[in-house]
PyMOL commands that place a pseudoatom at each C-alpha (Angstrom):
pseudoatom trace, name=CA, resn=UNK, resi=1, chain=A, elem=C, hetatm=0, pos=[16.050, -19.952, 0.715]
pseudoatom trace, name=CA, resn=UNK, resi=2, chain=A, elem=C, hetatm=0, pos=[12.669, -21.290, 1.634]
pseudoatom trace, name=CA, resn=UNK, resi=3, chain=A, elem=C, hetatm=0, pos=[10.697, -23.151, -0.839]
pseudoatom trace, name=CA, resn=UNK, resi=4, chain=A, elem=C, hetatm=0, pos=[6.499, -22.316, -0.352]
pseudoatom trace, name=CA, resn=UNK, resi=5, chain=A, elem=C, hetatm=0, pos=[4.007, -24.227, -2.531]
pseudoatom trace, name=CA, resn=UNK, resi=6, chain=A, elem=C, hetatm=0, pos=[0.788, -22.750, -3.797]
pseudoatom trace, name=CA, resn=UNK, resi=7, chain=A, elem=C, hetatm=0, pos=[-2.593, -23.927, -2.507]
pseudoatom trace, name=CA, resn=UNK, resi=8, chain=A, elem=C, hetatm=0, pos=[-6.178, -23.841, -2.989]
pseudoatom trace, name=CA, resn=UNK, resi=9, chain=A, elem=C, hetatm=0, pos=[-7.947, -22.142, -0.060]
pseudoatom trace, name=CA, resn=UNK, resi=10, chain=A, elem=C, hetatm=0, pos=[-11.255, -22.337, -1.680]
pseudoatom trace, name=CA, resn=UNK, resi=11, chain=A, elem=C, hetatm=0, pos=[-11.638, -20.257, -4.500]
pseudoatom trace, name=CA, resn=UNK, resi=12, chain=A, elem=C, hetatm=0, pos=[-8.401, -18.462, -3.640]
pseudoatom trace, name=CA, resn=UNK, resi=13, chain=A, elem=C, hetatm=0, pos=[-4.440, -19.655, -4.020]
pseudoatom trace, name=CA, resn=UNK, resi=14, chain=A, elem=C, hetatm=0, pos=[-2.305, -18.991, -1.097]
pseudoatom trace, name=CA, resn=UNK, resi=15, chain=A, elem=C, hetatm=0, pos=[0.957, -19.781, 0.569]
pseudoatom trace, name=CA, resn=UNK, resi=16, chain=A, elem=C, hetatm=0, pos=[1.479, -21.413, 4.048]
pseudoatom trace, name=CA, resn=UNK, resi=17, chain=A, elem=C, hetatm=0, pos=[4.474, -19.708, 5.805]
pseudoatom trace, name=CA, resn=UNK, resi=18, chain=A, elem=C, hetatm=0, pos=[6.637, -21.337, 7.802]
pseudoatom trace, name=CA, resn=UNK, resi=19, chain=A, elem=C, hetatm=0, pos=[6.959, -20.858, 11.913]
pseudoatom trace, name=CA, resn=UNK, resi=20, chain=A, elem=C, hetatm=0, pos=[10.951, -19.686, 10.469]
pseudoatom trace, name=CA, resn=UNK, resi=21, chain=A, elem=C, hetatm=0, pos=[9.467, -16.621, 8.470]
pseudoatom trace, name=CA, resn=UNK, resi=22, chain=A, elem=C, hetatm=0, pos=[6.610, -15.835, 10.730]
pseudoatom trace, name=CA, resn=UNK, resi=23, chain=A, elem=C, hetatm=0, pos=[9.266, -15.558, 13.126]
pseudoatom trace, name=CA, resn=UNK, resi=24, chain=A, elem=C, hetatm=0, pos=[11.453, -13.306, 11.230]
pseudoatom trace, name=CA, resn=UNK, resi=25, chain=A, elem=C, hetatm=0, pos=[8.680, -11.314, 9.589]
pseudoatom trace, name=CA, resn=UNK, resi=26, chain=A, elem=C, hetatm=0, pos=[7.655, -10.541, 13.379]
pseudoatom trace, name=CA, resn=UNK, resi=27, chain=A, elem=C, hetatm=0, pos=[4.152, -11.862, 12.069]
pseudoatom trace, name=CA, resn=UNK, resi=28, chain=A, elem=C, hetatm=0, pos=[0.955, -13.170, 13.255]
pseudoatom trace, name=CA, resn=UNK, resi=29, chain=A, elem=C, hetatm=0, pos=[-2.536, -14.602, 12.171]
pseudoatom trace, name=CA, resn=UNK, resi=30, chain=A, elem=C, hetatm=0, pos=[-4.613, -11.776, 10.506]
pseudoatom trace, name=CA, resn=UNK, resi=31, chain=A, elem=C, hetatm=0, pos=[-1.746, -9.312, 10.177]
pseudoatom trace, name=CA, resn=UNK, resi=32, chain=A, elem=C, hetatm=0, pos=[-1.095, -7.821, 6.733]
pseudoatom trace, name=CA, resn=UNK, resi=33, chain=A, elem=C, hetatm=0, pos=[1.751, -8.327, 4.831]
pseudoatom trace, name=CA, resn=UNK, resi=34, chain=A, elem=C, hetatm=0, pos=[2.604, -6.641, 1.800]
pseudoatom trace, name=CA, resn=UNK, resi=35, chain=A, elem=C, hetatm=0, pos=[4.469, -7.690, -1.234]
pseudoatom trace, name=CA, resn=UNK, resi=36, chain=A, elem=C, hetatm=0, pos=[6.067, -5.525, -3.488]
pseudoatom trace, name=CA, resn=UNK, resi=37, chain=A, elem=C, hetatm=0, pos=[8.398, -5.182, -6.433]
pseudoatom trace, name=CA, resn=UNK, resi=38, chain=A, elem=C, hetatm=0, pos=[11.829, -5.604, -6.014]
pseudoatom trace, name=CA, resn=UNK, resi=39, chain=A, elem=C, hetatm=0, pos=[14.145, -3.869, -8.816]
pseudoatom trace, name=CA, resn=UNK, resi=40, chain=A, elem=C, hetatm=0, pos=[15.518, -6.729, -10.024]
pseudoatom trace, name=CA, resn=UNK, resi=41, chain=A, elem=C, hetatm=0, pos=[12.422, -8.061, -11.175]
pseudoatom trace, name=CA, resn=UNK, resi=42, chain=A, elem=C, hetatm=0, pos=[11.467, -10.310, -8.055]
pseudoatom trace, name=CA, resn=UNK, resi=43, chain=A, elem=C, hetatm=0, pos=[9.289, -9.838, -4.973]
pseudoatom trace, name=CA, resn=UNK, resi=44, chain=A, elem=C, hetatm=0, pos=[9.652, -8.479, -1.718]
pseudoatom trace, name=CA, resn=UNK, resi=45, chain=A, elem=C, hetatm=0, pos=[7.742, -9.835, 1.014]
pseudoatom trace, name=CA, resn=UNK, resi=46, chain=A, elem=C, hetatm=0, pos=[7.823, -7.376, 4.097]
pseudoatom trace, name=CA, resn=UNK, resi=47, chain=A, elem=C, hetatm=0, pos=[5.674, -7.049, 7.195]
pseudoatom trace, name=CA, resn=UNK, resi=48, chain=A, elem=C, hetatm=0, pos=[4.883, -3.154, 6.944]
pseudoatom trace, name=CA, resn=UNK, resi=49, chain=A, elem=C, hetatm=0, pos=[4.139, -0.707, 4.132]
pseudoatom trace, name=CA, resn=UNK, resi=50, chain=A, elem=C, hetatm=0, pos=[6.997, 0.253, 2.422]
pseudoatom trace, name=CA, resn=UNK, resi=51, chain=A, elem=C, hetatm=0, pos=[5.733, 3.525, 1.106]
pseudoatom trace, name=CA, resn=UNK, resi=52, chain=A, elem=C, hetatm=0, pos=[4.409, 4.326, 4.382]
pseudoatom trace, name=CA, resn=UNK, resi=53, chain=A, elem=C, hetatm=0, pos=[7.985, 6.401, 5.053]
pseudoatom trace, name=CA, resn=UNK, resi=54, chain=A, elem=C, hetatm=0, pos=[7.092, 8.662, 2.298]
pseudoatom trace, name=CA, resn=UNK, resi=55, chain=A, elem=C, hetatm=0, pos=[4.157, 9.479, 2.706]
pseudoatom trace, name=CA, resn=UNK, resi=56, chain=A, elem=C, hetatm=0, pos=[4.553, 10.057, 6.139]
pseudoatom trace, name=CA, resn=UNK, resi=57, chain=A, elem=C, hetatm=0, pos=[7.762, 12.427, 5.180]
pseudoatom trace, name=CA, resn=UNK, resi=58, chain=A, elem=C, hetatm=0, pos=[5.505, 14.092, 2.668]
pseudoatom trace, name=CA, resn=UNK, resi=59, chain=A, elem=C, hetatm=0, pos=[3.008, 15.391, 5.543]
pseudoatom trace, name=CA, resn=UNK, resi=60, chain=A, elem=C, hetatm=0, pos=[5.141, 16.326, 7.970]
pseudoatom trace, name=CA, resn=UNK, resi=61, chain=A, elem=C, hetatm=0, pos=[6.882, 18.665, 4.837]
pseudoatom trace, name=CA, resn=UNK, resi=62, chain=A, elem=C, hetatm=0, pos=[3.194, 19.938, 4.715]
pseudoatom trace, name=CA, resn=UNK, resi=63, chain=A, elem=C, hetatm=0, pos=[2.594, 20.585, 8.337]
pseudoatom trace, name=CA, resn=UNK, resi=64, chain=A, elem=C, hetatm=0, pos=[6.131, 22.127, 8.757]
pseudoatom trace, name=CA, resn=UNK, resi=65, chain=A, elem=C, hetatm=0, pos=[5.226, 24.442, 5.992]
pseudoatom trace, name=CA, resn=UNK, resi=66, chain=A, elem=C, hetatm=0, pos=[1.704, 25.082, 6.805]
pseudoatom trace, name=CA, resn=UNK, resi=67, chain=A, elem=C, hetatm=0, pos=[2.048, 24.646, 10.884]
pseudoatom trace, name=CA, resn=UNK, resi=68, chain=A, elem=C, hetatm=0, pos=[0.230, 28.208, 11.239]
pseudoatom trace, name=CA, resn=UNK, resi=69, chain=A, elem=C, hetatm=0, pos=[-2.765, 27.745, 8.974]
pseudoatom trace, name=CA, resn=UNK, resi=70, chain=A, elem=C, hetatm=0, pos=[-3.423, 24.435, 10.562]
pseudoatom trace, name=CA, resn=UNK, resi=71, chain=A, elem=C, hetatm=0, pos=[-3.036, 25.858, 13.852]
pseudoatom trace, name=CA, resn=UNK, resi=72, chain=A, elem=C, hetatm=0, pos=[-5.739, 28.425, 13.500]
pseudoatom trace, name=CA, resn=UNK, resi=73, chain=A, elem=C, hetatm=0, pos=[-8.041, 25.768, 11.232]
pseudoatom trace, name=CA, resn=UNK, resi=74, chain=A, elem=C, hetatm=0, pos=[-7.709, 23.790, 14.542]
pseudoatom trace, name=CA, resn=UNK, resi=75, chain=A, elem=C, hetatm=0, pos=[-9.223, 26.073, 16.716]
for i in range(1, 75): cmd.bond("trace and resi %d" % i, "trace and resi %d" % (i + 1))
show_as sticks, trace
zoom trace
């Protein structure tokens, strides 16, 4: 387990990340991160969108289903 503290950055709070989780959050300056809800009751800190899956799985149900009307709306 890592231990972060909470800082001022101006009018903000923030956390400084060590080079260890950078590292294994495959990170960098100005990238986003996104924490979410775990289910038992904590955070999860992860370095893509976790509901990005779904929704991607979502449309690609809709252009499987509607390949031939977005074919022809393409033309």
């Amino acid at each position: 387990m890592i231990e972060l503290k909470v800082r001022r950055f101006g009018n903000s709070l923030g956390v400084v990340l060590p080079k260890e989780a950078v590292a294994r959050l495959h990170t960098q300056e100005g990238a986003a991160l996104y924490l979410t809800e775990a289910p038992d009751g904590g955070y999860r800190l992860a370095p893509h969108d976790p509901g990005f899956a779904e929704k991607m799985a979502k449309a690609e149900d809709i252009i499987d289903r509607y390949r031939n009307t977005l074919h022809a709306l393409a033309k």
